[in-house]
N, C-alpha and C positions, 0 to 999 in steps of 0.2 A: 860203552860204559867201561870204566876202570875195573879190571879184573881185581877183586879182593877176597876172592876165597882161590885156594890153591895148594897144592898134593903137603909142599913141604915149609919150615919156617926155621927161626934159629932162634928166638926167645921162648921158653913154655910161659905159656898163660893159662893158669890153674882157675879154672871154673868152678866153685865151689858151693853149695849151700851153707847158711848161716850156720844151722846146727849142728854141722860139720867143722866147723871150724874151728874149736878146740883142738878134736882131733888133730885133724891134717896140720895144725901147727905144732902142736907138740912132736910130729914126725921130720919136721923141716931141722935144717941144720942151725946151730947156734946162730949165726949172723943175720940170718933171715926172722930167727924170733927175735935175736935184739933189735933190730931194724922196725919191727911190728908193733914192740913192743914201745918204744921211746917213740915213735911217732902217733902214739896213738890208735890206730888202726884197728876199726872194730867189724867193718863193713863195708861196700863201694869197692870202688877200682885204686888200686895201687900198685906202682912200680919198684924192684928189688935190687941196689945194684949190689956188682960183686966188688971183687976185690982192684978193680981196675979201673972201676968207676961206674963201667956202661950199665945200661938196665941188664941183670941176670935170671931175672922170672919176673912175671907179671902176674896180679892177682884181683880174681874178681869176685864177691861176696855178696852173694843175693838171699833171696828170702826163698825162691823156688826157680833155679834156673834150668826146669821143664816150661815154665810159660813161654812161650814164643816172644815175649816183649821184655822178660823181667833184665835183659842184656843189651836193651834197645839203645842206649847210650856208651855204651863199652867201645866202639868203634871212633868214638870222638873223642873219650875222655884218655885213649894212650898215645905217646908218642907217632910216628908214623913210622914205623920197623915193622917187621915179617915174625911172625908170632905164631905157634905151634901149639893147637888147643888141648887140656888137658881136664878131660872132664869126664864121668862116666856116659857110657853110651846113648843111654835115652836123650840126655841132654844136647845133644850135637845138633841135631836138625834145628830144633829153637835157636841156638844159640851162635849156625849158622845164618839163619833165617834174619835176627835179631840183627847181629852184624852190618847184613845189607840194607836191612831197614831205619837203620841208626843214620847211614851213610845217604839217603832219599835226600836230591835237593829239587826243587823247581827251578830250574834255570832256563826256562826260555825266553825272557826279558830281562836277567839280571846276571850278568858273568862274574861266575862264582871260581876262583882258585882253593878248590879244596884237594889238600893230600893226607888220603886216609890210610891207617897200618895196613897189613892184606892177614888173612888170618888163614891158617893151614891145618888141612884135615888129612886121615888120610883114608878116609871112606871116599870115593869120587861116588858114590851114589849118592851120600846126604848132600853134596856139593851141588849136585844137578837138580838135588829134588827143593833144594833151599834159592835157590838160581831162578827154578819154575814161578815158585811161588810169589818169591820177590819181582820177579819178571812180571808177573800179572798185577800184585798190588799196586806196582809203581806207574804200569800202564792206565789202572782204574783213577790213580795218583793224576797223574798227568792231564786225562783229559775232564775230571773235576776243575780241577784247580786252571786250564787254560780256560783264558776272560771268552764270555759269549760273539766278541766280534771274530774272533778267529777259531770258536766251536760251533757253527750252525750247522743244519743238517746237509748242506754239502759234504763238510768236515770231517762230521759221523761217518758219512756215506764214503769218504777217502779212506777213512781207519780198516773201515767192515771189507774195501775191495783191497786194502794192503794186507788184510789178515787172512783173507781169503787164498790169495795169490800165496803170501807164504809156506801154507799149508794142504795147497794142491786143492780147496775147496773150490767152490759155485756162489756166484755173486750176481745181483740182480735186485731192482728197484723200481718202484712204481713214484713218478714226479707232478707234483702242478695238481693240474685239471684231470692228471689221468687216472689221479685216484677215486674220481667222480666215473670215471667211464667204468673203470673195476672193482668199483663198489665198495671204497672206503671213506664213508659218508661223516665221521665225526673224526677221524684225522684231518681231513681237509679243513671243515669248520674251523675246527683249531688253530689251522697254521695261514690258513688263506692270506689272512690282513698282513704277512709278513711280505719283506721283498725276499726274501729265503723260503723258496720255495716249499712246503712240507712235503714229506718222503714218507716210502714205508720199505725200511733196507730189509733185506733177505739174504741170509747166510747160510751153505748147507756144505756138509763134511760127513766122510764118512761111508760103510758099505748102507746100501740101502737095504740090505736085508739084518741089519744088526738093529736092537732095541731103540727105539724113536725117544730122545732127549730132544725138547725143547725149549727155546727160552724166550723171555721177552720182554725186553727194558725200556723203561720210560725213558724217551729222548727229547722232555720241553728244553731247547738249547735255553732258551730265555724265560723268564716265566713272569710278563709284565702283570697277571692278574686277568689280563683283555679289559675289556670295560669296565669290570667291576676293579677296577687298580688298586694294586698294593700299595701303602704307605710304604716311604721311600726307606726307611728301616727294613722293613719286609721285602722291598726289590732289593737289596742291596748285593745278597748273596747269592743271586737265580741264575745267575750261571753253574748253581750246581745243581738244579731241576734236572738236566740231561743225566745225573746223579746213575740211575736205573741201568740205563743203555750201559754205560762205563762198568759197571759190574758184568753185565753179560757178555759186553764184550771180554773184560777179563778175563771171566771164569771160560769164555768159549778158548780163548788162547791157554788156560791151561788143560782142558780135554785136548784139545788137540795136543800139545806138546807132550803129553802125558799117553799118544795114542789112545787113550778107553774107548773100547768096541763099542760105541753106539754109534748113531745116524744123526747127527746132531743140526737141530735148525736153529738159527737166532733170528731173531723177528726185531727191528726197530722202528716205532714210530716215532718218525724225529720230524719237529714243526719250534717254532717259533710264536708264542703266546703275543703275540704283537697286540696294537691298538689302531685300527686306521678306517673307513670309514667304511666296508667291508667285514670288521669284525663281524662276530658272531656275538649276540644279544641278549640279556635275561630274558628271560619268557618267551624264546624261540622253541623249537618243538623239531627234534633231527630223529630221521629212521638209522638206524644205526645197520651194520652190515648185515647183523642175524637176523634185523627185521623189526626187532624192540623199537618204540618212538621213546627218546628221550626229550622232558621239560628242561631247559637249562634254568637252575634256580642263582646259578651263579659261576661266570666265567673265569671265577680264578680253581675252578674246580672241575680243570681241563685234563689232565694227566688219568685219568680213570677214563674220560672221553678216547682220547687217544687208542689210550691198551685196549677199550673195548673191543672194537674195531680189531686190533692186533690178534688178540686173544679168541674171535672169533676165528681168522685164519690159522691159526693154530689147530683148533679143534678138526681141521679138515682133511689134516692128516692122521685123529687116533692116537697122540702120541701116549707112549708108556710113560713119559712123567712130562708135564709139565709147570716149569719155573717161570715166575715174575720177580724183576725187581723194580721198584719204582719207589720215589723220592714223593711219595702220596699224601700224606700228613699228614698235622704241626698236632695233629691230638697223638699220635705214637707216639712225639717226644714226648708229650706233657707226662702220659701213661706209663713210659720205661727210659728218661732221659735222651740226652744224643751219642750215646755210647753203647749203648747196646739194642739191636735190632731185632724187631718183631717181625711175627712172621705167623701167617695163617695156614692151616692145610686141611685137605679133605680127609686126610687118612691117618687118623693115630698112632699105627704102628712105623708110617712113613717119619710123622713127628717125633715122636719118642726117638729112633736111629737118628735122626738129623740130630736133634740134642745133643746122644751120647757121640756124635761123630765131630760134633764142635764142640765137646769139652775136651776127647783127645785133642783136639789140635789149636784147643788153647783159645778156640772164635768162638765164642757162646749166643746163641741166639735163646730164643724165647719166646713160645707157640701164646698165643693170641685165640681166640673163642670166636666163631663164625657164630654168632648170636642169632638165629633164624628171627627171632619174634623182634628183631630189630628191623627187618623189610619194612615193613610197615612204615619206619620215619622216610621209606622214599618212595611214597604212594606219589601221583598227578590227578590234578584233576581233569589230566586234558590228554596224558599220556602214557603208555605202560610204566613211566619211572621218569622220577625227579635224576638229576647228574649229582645231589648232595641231602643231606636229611636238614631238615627243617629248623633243628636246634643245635646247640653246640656240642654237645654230649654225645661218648662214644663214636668219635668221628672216623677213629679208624677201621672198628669194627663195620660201621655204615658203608665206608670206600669201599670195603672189601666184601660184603654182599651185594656191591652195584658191579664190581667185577666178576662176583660167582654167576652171577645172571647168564653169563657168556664165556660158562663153562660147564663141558656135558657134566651130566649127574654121576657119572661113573669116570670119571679122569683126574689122575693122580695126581693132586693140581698143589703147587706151592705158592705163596704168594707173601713177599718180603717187602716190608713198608721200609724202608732208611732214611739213616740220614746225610750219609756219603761226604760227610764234611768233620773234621776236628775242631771243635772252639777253642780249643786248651791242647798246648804240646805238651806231649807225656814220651817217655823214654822209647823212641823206636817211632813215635806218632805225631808229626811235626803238623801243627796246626795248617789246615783246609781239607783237599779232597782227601778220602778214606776209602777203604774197600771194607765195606762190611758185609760178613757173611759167606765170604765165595769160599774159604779156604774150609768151614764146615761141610758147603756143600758138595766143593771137590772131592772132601772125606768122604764121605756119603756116597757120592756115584761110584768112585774108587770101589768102595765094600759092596755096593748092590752088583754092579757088571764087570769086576773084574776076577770075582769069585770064580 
């Protein structure tokens, strides 16, 4: 990647709040107000030349540029010269952050000649910690937005043993039929009818005597429905069903990069929701690993099948917190739109810090109710539990009490519905795959274990 953050620059670019901007322009020299002034310039990115012609300061007028996105477009909308950032200190990491994120392209099927300014700090800590971070989004970035033919769970499985290798980590997988011999009985179902074998990847980092972090993302690479099939509107986008995994994989590369003393495992079940004659049926009837028999009432409502499975092996080692993210859904959109991410938890005081730790950093999430007296819509009449509830109502609260089922009663359990995709580009947020949520939950690990 083109280095674009760096020690030194030779233009300042004045970072500025709106309501600031009186001020700071009454403090500028005559030629830069009349320059402001005759051009109109009330707000946005503008460039200042001097007496010589060239640009002599650059100026950027936001509404709060503490947001980590409110700069998201600043990196595109100046010349491309070397630019020396000028702004008070809280605002540096965003507006580092912001820069790199402006700069996101997808180019692995389209060659793109972009040259961007480079912008210069001269903190090298915010550089690295704004680098980490863009590092992981753009990772969560990438394998969203790659098409399902070249993200199946082989794929997954190459990401998780190159992220492994990186970081001195332990890599390992269970394939095929062998997920039948070691007993993960609704991952398989899931993915069988595929010629992409279903998997269930394993990633461990870390001293084994430091606090147990776990995670565990939904990896459907494709998500055809199975036999109950999506109208082709509804398949159109399910190469970002693996949505889940791509966050965990993220957020594991920023623990790592970040050292945090924990023992860190990531769990993916990655399968392909195919159709073939094989699939798996409405009104089949699966024991699942913990033992639970599940009705299937509908196979497009596989991704809970999966992680059950995952989330049982989880529990087998105790961990001190356990995370999910999964692309689970379409009722959290309906409930909180596709921009901001819901999320469930066992533990209120857990909830409350994760709040305040994604509103410092700008990711806001938003705690969701484990509604107990909703069990009940996923009674069987043939089985410990339905895989969906009966009606359409409250659907994401439903998903996410068929998950707590196979999770001990005392485990610090997180559990993040997204949407891992942008419909609309916004400054810094170029429409398709997204990272939502990791950069609160970073926050969050950051404050509980490295205190």
């Amino acid at each position: 990647m083109t280095i674009l953050l760096t020690n030194s620059g030779d233009i300042p670019l004045h970072v500025i709040e709106q309501k600031a901007f009186a001020t700071w322009l009454s403090e500028q020299e005559e030629h830069v107000q009349n320059w402001l002034l005759h051009t109109n310039f009330s707000s946005g990115v503008t460039t200042i030349p001097g007496e010589s012609g060239r640009i002599a300061l650059a100026l950027c007028v936001a509404n709060n540029i503490d947001q980590f996105f409110a700069t998201g477009d600043l990196v595109n909308k100046l010349p491309p010269n070397s630019y020396q950032l000028m702004t008070h200190e809280g605002a540096e990491l965003a507006t580092a952050f912001s820069w790199l994120a402006g700069s996101y392209r997808f180019s692995r099927y389209l060659e793109q000649s972009n040259t961007f300014p480079t912008l210069a700090l001269e903190n090298q800590a915010v550089i690295d910690t704004a680098t980490q971070l863009f590092d992981a989004t753009a990772m969560v970035r990438d394998l969203v937005n790659t098409p399902a033919g070249d993200m199946m769970p082989e794929h997954l499985s190459e990401t998780m043993q190159a992220l492994a290798a990186k970081f001195s980590g332990d890599f390992s997988e269970i394939v095929g039929d062998e997920l039948l011999t070691e007993n993960y009985p609704t991952i398989h179902a899931v993915g069988r009818a595929s010629v992409h074998a279903p998997r269930l990847l394993d990633l461990t980092w870390g001293d084994e005597n430091a606090p147990k972090v776990t995670l565990v993302g939904k990896g459907v690479c494709f998500d055809s429905g199975g036999l109950d099939l999506k109208p082709a509107a509804g398949m159109r986008q399910m190469k970002k069903d693996m949505g889940g995994s791509a966050h965990v994989i993220g957020l594991a590369q920023l623990i790592m990069s970040a050292n945090l003393p924990v023992r860190l495992r990531v769990l993916v079940p990655a399968v392909e929701n195919a159709v073939a004659g094989n699939a798996f049926r409405p009104g089949d009837v699966i024991k699942t690993r913990q033992g639970l028999t599940v009705e299937i009432d509908n196979t497009d409502a596989e991704g809970r099948l999966v992680m059950c499975d995952a989330l049982t092996e989880a529990e087998t080692q105790s961990p001190d917190l356990l995370i999910d993210f999964a692309t689970l859904t379409g009722a959290m959109r309906v409930a909180l739109g596709t921009e901001l991410p819901g999320f469930f938890s066992t533990s209120k005081n857990i909830a409350n810090e994760l709040i305040e730790a994604g509103d410092a950093v700008d990711d806001p999430v938003w705690q969701m109710p484990l509604f107990q007296s909703y069990n009940d819509l996923l009674k069987s009449d043939i089985a410990d539990l339905s895989n969906c509830a009966v009606g359409p109502f409250g659907g994401a609260i439903t998903a996410a009490l068929y998950l707590q089922h196979f999770v001990g009663a005392s485990t610090n359990w997180l559990h993040f519905d997204i949407m891992a995709f942008n419909n609309r580009a916004l400054p810094g947020k170029p429409k398709g795959g997204e990272a939502f949520g990791i950069r609160a939950v970073f926050e969050y690990l950051q404050r509980r274990y490295s205190a």
